[in-house]
N, C-alpha and C positions, 0 to 999 in steps of 0.2 A: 522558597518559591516566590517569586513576583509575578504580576499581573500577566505576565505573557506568558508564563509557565501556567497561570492559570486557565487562561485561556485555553492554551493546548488540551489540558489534560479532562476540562468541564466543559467545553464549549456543547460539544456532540452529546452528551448525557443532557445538558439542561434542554437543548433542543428538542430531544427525546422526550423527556419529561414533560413537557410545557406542552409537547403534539397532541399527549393524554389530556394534559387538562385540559387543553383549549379548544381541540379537534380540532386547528388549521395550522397547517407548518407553516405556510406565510408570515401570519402571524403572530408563530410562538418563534422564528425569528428574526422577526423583526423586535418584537422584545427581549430576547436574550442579546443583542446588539444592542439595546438600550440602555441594557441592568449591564454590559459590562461598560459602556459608556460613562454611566455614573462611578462606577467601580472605579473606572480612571482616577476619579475626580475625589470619594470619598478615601481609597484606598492607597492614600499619599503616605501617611506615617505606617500602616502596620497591615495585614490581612485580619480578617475577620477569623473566628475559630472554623467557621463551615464554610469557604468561598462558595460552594457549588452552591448547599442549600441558599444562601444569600442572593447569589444569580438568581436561584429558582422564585424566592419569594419575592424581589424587584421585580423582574421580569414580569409575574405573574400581574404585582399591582399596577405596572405600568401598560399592559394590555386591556385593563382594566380601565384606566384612565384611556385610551384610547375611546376604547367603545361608548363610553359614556359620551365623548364628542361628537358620536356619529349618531347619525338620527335615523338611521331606518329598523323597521321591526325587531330584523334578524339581530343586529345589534345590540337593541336592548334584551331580544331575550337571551343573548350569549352572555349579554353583563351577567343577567339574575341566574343566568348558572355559576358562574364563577364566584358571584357574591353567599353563594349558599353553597359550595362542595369546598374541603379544605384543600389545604396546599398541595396536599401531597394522598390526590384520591386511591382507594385500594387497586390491586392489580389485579387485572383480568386478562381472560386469556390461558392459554396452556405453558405458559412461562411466562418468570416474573422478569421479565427485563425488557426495559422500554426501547433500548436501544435496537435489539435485534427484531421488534417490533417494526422500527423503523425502517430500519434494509429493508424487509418485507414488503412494508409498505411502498419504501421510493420503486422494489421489485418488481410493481405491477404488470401484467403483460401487456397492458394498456398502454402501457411506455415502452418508447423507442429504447435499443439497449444501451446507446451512449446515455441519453436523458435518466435511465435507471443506476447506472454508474457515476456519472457527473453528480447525480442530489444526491445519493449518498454519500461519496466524498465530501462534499461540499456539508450537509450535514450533520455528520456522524463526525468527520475527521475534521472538520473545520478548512479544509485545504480553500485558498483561493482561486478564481477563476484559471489565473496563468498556472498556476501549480495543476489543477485536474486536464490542462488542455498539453501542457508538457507532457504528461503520462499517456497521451494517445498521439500526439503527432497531430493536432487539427489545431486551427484558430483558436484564438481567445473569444471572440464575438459566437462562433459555430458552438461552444460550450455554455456560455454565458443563455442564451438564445435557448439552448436545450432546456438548462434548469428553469427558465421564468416559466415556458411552456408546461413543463411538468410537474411545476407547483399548482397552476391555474388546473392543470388536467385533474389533477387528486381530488381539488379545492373542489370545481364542477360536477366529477364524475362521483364526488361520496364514496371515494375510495376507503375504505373503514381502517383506522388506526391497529392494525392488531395482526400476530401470526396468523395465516393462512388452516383452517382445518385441513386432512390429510388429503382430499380429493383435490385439492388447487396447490400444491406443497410442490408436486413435480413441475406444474408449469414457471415458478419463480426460482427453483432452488439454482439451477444454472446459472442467474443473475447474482444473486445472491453467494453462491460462492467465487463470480468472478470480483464481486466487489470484495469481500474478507480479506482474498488473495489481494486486489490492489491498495484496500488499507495497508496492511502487512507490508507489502512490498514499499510506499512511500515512508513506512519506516525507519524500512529498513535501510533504504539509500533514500532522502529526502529528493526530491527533486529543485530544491533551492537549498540557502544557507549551508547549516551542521550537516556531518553525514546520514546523521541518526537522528531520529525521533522515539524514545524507547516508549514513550505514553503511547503512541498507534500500534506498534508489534503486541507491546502488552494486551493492548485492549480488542485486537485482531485473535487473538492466540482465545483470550477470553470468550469471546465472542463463538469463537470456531468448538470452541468447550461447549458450549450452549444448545449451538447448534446439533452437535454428535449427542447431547442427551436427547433431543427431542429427535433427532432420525438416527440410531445405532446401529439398523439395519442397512444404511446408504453406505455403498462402498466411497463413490466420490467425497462424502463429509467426514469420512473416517482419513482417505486420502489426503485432502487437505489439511486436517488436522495434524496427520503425522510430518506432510512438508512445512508446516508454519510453526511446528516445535523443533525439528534437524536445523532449518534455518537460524531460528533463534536461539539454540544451543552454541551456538558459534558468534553469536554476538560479543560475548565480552573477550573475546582475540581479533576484531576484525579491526578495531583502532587502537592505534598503538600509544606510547605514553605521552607524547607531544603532540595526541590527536592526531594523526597522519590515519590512513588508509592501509591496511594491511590484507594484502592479497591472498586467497585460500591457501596457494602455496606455500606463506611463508608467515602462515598462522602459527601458535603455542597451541598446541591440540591439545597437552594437558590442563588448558585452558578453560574447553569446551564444558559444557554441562553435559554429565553423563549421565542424570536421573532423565533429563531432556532426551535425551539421544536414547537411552532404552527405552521411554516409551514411545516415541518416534517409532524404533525401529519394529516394537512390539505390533502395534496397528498395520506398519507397514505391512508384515507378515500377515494380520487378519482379512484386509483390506484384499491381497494377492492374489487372497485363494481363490477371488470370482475368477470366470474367464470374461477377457475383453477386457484389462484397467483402461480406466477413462485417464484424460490427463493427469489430474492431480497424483492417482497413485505413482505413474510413472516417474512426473516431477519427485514423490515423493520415496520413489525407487531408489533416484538418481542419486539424492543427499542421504540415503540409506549408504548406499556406497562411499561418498567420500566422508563418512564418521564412522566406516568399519575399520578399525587396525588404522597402522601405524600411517597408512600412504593411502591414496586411490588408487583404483583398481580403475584402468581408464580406459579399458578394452571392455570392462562391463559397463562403465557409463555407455561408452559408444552403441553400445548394442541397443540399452537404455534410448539413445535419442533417437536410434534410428524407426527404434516401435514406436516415442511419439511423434517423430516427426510426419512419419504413417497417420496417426490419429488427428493433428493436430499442426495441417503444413505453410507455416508460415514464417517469415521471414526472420525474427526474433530466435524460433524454434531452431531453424540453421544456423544464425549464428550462434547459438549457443554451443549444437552439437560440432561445428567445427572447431572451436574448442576441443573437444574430445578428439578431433581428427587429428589437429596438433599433435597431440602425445600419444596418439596409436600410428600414425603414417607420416609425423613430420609436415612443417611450417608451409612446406612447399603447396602439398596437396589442400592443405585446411583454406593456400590463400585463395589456390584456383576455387576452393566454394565459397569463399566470401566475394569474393569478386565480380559474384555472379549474384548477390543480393541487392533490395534495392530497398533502404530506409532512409530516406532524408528525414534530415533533423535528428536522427537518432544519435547522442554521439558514441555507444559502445561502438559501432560499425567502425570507425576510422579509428577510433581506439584500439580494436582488435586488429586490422588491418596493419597498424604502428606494431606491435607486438610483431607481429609475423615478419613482416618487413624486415622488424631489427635484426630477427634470430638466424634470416639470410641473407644479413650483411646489406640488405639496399638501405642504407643508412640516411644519402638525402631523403629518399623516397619516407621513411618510416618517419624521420621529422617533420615533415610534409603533413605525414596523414596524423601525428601526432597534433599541430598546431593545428588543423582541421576540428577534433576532435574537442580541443579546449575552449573553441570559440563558441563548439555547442553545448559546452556544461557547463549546467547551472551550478551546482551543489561544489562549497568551494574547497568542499574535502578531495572530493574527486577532480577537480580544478588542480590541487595544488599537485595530489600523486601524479596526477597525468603530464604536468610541468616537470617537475622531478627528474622522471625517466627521459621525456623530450631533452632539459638540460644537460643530463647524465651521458645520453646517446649522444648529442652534439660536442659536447667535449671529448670524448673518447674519440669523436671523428676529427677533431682539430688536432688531437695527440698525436693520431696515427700520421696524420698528413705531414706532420712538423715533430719527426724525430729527434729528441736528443743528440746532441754529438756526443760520442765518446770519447776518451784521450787513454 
């Protein structure tokens, strides 16, 4: 692993880490940006045996040396705490993990809900501004703007480092599972560079483990939990041997993790039994279905989408179930409902749009919406599949045009 591997996989723990010791995220990182700064610098020949601990204990000293530069009260009495608690103070709280501490904490209801998602990712996942502001479809400045706000808001308000006891637990847990789910998901498909980040799914999947001990009764955390294991059960078929992109449909299912997918599908059934599933179960319904047997059952997805698209009516949510429409009622019907959505900047939309197109023969039209699609993705795994097909389709329409002779 080198330094940007480390980065990835330590960045959101030492920040964690360092919120405990220091009580200010500002703070704690703006020195974990420091201790990996030096890192650059010391870690030219080899890695240390502990990178994370190493981050943690730079970090700490150089926050350290900070405060001693500043001259007011607060400061020094922040110094004399840190000069007198060790590196690594006991944990408190109803769980030992800083991190999901953390969610919690950026969860405040005191923050906006982008602002509560934006610092968590940023955080936790380390994601950059353009990477969290991709994931919603808004400005880079509109996100950037959130997080300073919601760092001062914490910073001001004495928002307390720590899980919520059980009477404030329902008012973040909403935030809180939509962030899990969008670590997970930047994963899962990165929104720049490789397709995959396996260090966020892991540490999502982790996370959502954590969570389901401390609430076992919550259907939604049980939900979530069984959609961000079906998902990740299908990870190692989703790219192929030259790193390409490999579509559900033409996955190696014997591929799939099957201890993954039975406990998936196990929760799924627990989860069920309430009335009313919230999203996650249904999401978590849906990937129940395409890891049952040999194929999808794509007449039960649809049904599937049509109960969240009920709970949960948004633009994303249709395009996905028109997917499902494709292969219960044909290309035709799926496009007239894409056609009628509206996400700029998204590229699945003209990606899916490309798909449809092709399978009824409007062939400029599909390359069209294909080169559309490419101009708005980032991630160059998804880049490259997406070129692929556009090339694949546009040659098949030069062939047709310009028959062979025969003799």
């Amino acid at each position: 692993m080198d330094l940007d591997g480390v980065y990835r996989t330590e960045y959101g723990r030492c920040v964690a880490t360092l919120t405990r010791v220091l009580g200010d995220i500002g703070l704690a990182e703006e020195a974990v940006q420091d201790a990996f700064a030096v890192a650059a610098d010391k870690w030219r020949e080899a890695l240390p045996p502990n990178p994370g601990g190493w981050i943690v204990t730079t970090a700490r000293n150089r926050a350290i040396d900070r405060l001693r530069r500043e001259s007011t009260r607060e400061a020094r009495h922040a110094q004399a705490l840190l000069l007198h608690q060790p590196a690594e103070p006991a944990e408190v709280g109803p769980v030992r993990d800083d991190q999901l501490r953390m969610i919690f904490t950026c969860c405040h209801p005191a923050l906006s809900p982008l602002a509560r998602t934006a610092l968590t990712l940023r955080l936790l996942g380390g994601l950059e501004v353009t990477e969290i502001a991709r994931a919603y479809l808004v400005p880079d400045t509109t996100v950037a703007q959130r997080i300073v706000r919601a760092k001062k808001k914490i910073r001001d308000a004495g928002i307390p480092f720590r899980v919520p006891g059980p009477a404030e637990l329902p008012d973040r847990l909403t935030s809180v599972l939509a962030v899990l789910y969008l670590i997970f998901n930047e994963g899962y498909t990165s929104t720049s560079g490789e397709l995959l980040r396996t260090d966020l799914c892991l540490e999502a999947v982790r996370l959502a483990r954590e969570l389901a001990e401390l609430m076992p009764g919550e259907p939604e955390v049980l939900g979530l939990l069984a959609l961000l294991l079906l998902i990740e059960a299908r990870r190692p078929a989703r790219v192929g041997p030259s790193g390409e992109l490999v579509p559900l449909a033409e996955q190696d299912r014997s591929s799939w993790n099957r201890e993954l997918i039975a406990e998936g599908h196990e929760l799924v059934r627990r989860c069920l039994r309430r009335d009313q599933p919230g999203p996650y179960q249904l999401q978590a319904a849906i990937n129940a279905v395409h890891t049952d047997g040999p194929a999808t059952d794509w007449k039960q997805v649809l049904a599937l989408y049509d109960q969240l698209l009920r709970h949960t009516p948004t633009p994303v949510v249709a395009l996905n179930r028109a997917v499902a429409v494709a292969e219960v009622h044909g290309p035709a019907a799926a496009l007239a409902a894409v056609d009628e959505l509206d996400l700029p900047g998204y590229h699945l939309l003209p990606a899916t749009r490309a798909d449809l197109l092709a399978r009824l023969g409007r062939t400029a039209e599909a390359v069209a919406a294909y080169d559309e699609a490419i101009t708005l993705t980032a991630n160059d795994t998804e880049r490259a599949f997406l070129e692929t097909r556009r090339t694949r389709l546009a040659q098949e329409a030069t062939d047709e045009s310009h028959p062979r002779r025969t003799t």
